[in-house]
Structure formats: structure tokens, C-alpha cells
N, C-alpha and C positions, 0 to 999 in steps of 0.2 A: 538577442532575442529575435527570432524569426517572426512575420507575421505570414497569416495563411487564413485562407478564407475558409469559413468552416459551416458546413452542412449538415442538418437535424435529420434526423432520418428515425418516426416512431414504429416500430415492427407490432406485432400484433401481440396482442395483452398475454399474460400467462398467469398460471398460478401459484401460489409459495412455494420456493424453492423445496422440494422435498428431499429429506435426506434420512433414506430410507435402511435403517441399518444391513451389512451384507460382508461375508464373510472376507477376512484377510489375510496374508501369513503376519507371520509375528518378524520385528525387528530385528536387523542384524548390525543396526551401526554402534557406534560406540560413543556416548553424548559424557562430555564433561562440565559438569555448571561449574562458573567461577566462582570464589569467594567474596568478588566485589557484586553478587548478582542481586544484593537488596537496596534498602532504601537508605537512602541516607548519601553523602558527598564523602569523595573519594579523593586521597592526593592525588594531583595530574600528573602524568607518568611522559616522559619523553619516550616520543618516537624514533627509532632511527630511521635516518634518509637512503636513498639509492645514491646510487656517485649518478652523477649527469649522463654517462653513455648509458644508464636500464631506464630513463625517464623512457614512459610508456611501460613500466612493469619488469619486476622481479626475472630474470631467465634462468631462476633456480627456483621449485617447487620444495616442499614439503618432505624430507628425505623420507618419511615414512608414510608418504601418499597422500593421497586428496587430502587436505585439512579445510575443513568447511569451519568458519566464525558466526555463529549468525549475534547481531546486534539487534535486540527487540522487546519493546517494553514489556517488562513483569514488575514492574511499580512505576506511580506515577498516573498524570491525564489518562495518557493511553493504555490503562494495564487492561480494560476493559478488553480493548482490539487486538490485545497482544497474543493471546490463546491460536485463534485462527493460523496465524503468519507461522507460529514458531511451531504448532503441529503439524498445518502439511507440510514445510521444511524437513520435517522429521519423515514423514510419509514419504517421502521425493526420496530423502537418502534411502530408506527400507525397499524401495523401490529398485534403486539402483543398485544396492549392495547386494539385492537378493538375483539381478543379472550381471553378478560378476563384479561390481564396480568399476572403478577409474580405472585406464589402464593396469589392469588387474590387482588391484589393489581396494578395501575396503574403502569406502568413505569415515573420514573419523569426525566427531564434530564437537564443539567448544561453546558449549552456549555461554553468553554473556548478556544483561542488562544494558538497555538504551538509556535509562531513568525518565522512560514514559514522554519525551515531549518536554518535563519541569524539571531536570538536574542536569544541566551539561558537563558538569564536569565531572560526573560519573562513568557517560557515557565515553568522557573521553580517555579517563583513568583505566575502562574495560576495554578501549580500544588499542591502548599501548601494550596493555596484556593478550592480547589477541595477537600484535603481533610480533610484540616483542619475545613474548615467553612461547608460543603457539605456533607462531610461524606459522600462522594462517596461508591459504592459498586465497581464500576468497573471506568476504565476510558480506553474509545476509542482511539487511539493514543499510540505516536504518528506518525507523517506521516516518516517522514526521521529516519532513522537509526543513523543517529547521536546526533539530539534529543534527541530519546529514551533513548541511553547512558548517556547523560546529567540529563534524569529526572529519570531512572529508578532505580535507588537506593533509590530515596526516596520514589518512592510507594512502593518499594519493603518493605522497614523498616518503613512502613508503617503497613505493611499487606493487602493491596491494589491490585484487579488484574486488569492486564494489558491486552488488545490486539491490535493488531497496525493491522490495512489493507492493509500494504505498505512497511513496515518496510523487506528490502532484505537482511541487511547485513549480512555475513556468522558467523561473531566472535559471533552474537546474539543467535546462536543454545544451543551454552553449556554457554552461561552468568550465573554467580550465582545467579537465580534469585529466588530461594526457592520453585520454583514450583509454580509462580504466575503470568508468562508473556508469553502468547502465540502471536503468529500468524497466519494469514489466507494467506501471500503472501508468495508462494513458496523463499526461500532462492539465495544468486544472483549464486550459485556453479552450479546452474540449470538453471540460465538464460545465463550464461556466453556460456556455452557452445549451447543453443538456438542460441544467435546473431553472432557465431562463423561457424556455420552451415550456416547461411543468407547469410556472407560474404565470405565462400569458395563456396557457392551454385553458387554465381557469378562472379566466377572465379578470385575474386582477394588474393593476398599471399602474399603482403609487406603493413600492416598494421600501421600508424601511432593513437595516440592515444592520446587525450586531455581530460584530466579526473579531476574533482574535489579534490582538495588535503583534500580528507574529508573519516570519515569512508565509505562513498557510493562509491565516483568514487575511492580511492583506493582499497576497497575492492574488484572491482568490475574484476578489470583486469588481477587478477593471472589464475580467471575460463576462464575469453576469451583465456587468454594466451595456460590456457591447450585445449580448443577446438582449437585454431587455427594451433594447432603444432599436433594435431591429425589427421588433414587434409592436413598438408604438406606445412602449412601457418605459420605467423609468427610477433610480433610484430617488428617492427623498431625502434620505438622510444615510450614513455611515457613522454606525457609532465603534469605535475600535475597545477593546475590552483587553483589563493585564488578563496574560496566563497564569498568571498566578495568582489572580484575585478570587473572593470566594463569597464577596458580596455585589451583587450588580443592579442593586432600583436604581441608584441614580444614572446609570446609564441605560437601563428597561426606560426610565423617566424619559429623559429624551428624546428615544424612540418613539415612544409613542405620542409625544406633541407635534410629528410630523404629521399626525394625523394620518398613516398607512393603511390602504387596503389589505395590507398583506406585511408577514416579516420573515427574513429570513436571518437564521444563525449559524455562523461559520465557525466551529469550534469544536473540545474535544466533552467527552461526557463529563467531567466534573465539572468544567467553567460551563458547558451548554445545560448542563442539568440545571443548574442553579438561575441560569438566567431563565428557562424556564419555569422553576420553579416559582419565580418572580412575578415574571409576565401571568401565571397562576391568582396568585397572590392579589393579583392586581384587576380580577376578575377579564384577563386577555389571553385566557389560554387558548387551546385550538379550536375550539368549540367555534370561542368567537375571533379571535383574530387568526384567519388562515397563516399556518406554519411552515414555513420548508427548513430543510436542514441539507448539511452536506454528506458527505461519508463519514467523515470525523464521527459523526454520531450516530451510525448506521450499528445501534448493539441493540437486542431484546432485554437489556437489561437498563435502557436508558432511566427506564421510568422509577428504578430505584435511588437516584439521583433526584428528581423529583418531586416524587411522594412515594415511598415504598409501600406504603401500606394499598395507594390506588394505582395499578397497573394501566388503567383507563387512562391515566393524568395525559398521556402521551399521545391517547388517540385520537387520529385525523392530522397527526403529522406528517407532511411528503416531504422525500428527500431522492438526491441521487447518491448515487455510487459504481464507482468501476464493478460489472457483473464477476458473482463469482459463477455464474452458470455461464458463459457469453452462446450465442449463438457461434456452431460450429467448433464449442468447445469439448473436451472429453465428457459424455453425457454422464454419464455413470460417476464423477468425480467427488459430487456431494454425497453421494452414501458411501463409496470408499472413505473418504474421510470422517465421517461419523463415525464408520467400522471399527476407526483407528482409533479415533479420539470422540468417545460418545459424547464426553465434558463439554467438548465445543459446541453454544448453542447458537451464535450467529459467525458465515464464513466469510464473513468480509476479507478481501485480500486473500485468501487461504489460495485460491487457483497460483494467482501471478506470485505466492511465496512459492509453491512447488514448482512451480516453470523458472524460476531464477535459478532454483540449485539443480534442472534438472538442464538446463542452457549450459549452465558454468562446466556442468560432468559433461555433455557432449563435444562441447566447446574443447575440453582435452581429451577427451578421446580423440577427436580432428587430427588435432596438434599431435599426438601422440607424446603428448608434455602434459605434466601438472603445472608449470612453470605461471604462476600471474600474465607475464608477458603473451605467453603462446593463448591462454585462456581468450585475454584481452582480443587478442588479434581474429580469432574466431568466433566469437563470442554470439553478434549479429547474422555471419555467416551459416549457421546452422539454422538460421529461421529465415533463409531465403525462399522468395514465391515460386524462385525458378528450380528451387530444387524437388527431390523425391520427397512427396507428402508423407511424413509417418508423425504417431501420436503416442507414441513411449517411448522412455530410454532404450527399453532394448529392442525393441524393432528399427530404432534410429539408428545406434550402436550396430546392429547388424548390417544396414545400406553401408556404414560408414567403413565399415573394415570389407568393403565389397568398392569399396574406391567412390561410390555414389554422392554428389551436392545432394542436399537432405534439406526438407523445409518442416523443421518440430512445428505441430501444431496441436498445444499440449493443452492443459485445464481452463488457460486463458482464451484457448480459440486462437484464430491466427494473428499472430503478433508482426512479423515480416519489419525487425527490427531495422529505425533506419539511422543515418549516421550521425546522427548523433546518441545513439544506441537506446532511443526508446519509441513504444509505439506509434505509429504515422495515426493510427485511426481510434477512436474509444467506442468497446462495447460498455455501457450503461445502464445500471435499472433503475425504472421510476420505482419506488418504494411507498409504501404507507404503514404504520402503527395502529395496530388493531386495539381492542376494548382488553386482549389479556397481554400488553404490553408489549408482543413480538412484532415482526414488521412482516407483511405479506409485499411481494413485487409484484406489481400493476405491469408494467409493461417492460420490453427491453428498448434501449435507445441505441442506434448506431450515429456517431458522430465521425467526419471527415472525411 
């Protein structure tokens, strides 16, 4: 794990992301759902390995062209955040399929279940299937960082690449992943100190802290910890919480005998609902004990979790999240995607899912390969600073058969992937939870 000094930088306030519906063509890729795509625990399926000369990725692609996997929850914690990810995914291939595709060939794609963050061994039963039977080129996902940890050895001994549009944990920068597992969401070492900013921004300095006892929520609190003591603020307490739990006063308990100015929850909508619903409960909801949260919980749908019946239950919550709008990202990107997927009502991650599958298709067109390997090799490449600026597949795709270094700078904004193949800097929104339960963005945050 690297360490690196890391710079808040508040840009000037805006108002809720609008996502204004606007016309689009229609789909041309080809989507298969697996049959292990619901709820419930799947036998674990062996992966097969590369022999030791493809370590660093497969040199044989997909005989019938691009094969896109995405791995991302539609049950489970996360099924709430999973909409977003797995419909611009879908928008990304439509996109691409409708200039031509991968080396002239269609994008086909294989959706499979993550099991939300709470079944690993579904996720990893869908992921033998991906690539055992699929012969995957890439695989989307997946969502949660802890997940990833669970499945990513086997794509990796696969030769298999990976890109997750979500994945924050910090230990995932130097994972031994052979050079075959990027991302598109800035790392949480740059978020931490984002929501650390929020909460000295509003004058509070005795932080209590209820966090998922999982790679996410504990990862997540050493970086708050160092913004909050950079500002002369401070945790009190760390209460670590199961993922799988579904009752939490006596750890709400806890918290609050630290006696906190403030609290914040690191977790996903069903454990964070509940712990709020708690803190409610307990006459400390946000009215009166100021709230923050992370992206984990960045849905308009939190407050059904909650209280369903009072959509207010949630308001006056702040939180961050990786921006899906970032400054100098595709402007126009939230109402294409509403165009596509009107269903979609908050787009957390929706940019940095279409930039991963829209990197990976450039990534071989470079190479002139589908091959994992050649993917792998290019992958960062295509979003260098020193290359020619474009902001589509197929104006990128056009520099790139014109012999041109190309610098995507696509829904995420400029990403200028570094080697360890995820973003050097985070764009960020400060968020809040309004009176009819959605979240309006206060500000954007640039960190690093």
C-alpha cells in the first residue's frame, strides 16, 4: 500500500444531478442472463488456470468476439446499487456495437449475479461460469471490494481481465493481480479524507463511527481517521457491525455512549437502513444527531429501508460518493442514460460502469486482439494525458485506426489511469437527502 499526501479541493456548489430524458437508438448487443442469476448459494465451480507462460492474461480471445461478463449485484445488500452499474454497462456496449464494435465484431455479453456483497459463493459459482463455459474476454465487476477479493484470484489464474466500477478498497491498489484488474472508482484513501472535509466543514470534531466489519467499512476508516485529525477532529469510538446482521441497538448502543457530535455509517442499504432505522428509534436520527454516510448508501430509495412509509426519515443526511456527473466528464451522460434506462432512479457508479467496458473495447481495438492479454496490456494506455483527447468510442476508435495515442475521456471525466491501473485523483459529490427521500448534490469535491 502506497501512501501519498492527499489534497481537498471544494469546487463550487451545484444543483441535483438532472437527468433529463432524450432520445436514443435502440440496442444492438446480445445479453445472456445466467441461470445461477438469483438468490440463494450455488455449488462452487473450479476455475481453470493459464499454464505459467499467459500469467498476465489469456493470448487467445473469445473465437466469437468480444465476450463482455459483467459480475453485479441483482440480489442481496447491494441489489439496490446494482441497476445503475449493469445498465450503463449496457449503454457502453449499445454504444459501441452501434460504431461497428470490437474489431469488427458485435460486443456479446453474459450477465451474471455478484450475490450483492452477502453470498460469495454464488458470486464465485457465476464466476467459474463466466469463464469456464463463456469464455469471457473481460468481466465487469465486481461491485463491493470484498467480493472482488473472494472472486479475484480465480479470474486472475484464469488470465481473465477484470474491472470493477465500485470497487474502493485501498489494500486492492497493489493486490497481486498480474496486471489484469483495473478500476474506474477512485480508491477509499481519497474518499476518506473527502467526507472528513464535510464533517469538520460543519463544525463537528467527536466523531462516532458504525462501519461494516468487512474489507469496505473497515477499510474505509483509517483514511477518515487521517482527514479528521488533520482538521483537529477525531474519532471516538469505531463500532464494527456483521454484514449480515439485521438487528443493531446494541451496537447503535454503544455509539452513542461515546457521547458524538456527529456519526457516521459505512455500509450498504439493508445493514445501514437498519442501523438507522435504530438510531431513529432511539430518538437520534438526523434531525438530531448530524449523519454522514458513504456511497454504499448513496440510493433514493434508502429511506424504504428505514421507514417506508416516511421518506423524510433520511433527511439531512450527508454523504460522499465517487461523482456520477465529475467535472469534465461527458455532460450530457445522465440523460442518455435515463433515455436508456428510465427505471434507473439514482446513478451511482453508472459513469465509471460505462468507462470500464468502453476502456476494455478500446483497449482492443489498440491491440488489434480481443485476447485478455493484449486488453490487459493496453488497457491504461488509452487514457493517457499525453494522448489525443476524445470522449466516445467512436471518435477514439477513429484516432486509433489513424495510428493516433488517444487520451478517453469518457462519463468519468479524466481518469489518466496510473499503474497500478486505477485513478491517481477522485472526483467526488458532497450529497444530502431531501424531505421526499432522494439525494440532491451540494457540491463537487476534487481530491489528489
Amino acid at each position: 500500500m502506497r501512501s501519498k499526501r492527499v489534497s481537498v479541493k471544494w469546487l463550487v456548489p451545484v444543483v441535483a444531478i438532472s437527468l433529463v430524458a432524450a432520445a436514443c437508438s435502440s440496442s444492438k448487443s446480445t445479453t445472456k442472463t445466467g441461470d445461477t442469476g438469483s438468490s440463494g448459494t450455488a455449488a462452487t465451480t473450479t476455475v481453470a488456470a493459464v499454464s505459467p507462460a499467459d500469467n498476465g492474461g489469456r493470448k487467445t480471445g473469445n473465437s466469437a468476439g468480444f465476450t463482455l461478463g459483467t459480475l453485479l449485484p441483482l440480489t442481496g445488500d447491494l441489489s439496490q446499487l446494482g441497476p445503475p452499474m449493469v445498465k450503463a454497462g449496457e449503454m457502453a456496449v449499445r454504444d459501441i456495437n452501434a460504431a461497428g464494435g470490437v474489431n469488427g465484431k458485435q460486443i456479446t455479453v453474459v450477465a451474471k449475479d455478484d450475490g450483492g456483497g452477502s453470498q460469495n459463493d454464488l458470486a464465485k459459482a457465476n464466476v467459474g461460469q463466466l469463464i469456464n463455459q463463456s469464455k469471457v474476454d473481460m468481466i465487469l465487476g465486481a461491485a463491493s471490494s470484498a467480493t472482488t477479493k473472494e472472486v479475484i484470484g480465480d479470474i486472475v489464474s484464469s488470465g481473465t481481465v477484470e474491472c470493477s466500477p465500485s470497487n474502493t478498497g485501498a489494500d486492492l491498489t497493489q493486490y497481486p493481480d498480474k496486471g489484469l484488474y483495473f478500476r474506474t472508482a477512485p480508491p477509499d484513501e481519497l474518499q476518506g479524507p473527502a467526507l472528513a472535509k464535510a464533517i469538520t466543514n460543519d463544525g463537528h470534531s467527536k466523531v462516532a463511527v458504525i462501519a461494516l466489519n468487512n474489507d469496505y467499512g473497515q477499510g474505509f476508516v483509517p483514511f477518515l481517521q487521517q482527514g479528521l485529525s488533520s482538521a483537529g477532529a477525531k474519532i471516538v469510538t469505531t463500532v464494527p457491525i456483521d454484514p449480515k446482521g439485521s438487528s443493531f441497538d446494541a451496537d447503535v448502543d454503544k455509539a452513542l455512549r461515546s457521547n458524538p457530535d456527529s456519526i457516521v455509517i459505512v455500509a450498504y442499504p439493508d445493514t445501514g437502513g437498519a442501523v438507522l432505522k435504530s438510531l431513529a428509534q432511539k430518538g437520534k436520527g438526523p434531525k438530531v444527531l448530524p449523519t454522514y454516510v458513504t456511497d454504499g448508501l448513496q440510493s433514493n430509495d434508502l429511506y424504504k429501508n428505514v421507514d417506508p412509509n416516511n421518506p423524510a426519515s433520511v433527511a439531512g443526511i450527508k454523504g460522499t460518493a465517487a461523482s456520477a456527473a465529475p467535472e469534465g466528464g461527458t455532460p450530457d451522460f445522465a440523460s442518455q442514460l435515463k433515455a436508456f434506462a428510465p427505471e434507473v432512479t439514482s446513478p451511482i457508479y453508472s459513469a465509471q460502469s460505462y468507462d470500464c467496458v468502453t476502456i476494455a473495447a478500446l483497449a482492443a481495438e489498440k491491440a488489434k486482439s480481443n485476447a485478455p492479454y493484449d486488453i490487459a496490456k493496453n488497457f491504461a494506455a488509452v487514457t493517457s494525458k499525453n494522448g489525443e483527447k476524445c470522449t466516445s468510442f467512436k471518435q477514439c476508435k477513429d484516432l486509433l485506426a489513424q495510428g493516433k495515442t488517444i487520451n478517453y475521456v469518457g462519463a468519468a471525466g479524466q481518469l489518466n489511469l496510473n499503474k497500478y491501473g486505477e485513478p491517481s485523483k477522485g472526483d467526488y459529490e458532497l450529497y444530502e437527502f431531501q424531505a421526499d427521500g432522494t439525494y440532491k448534490t451540494l457540491q463537487h469535491v476534487a481530491v489528489g
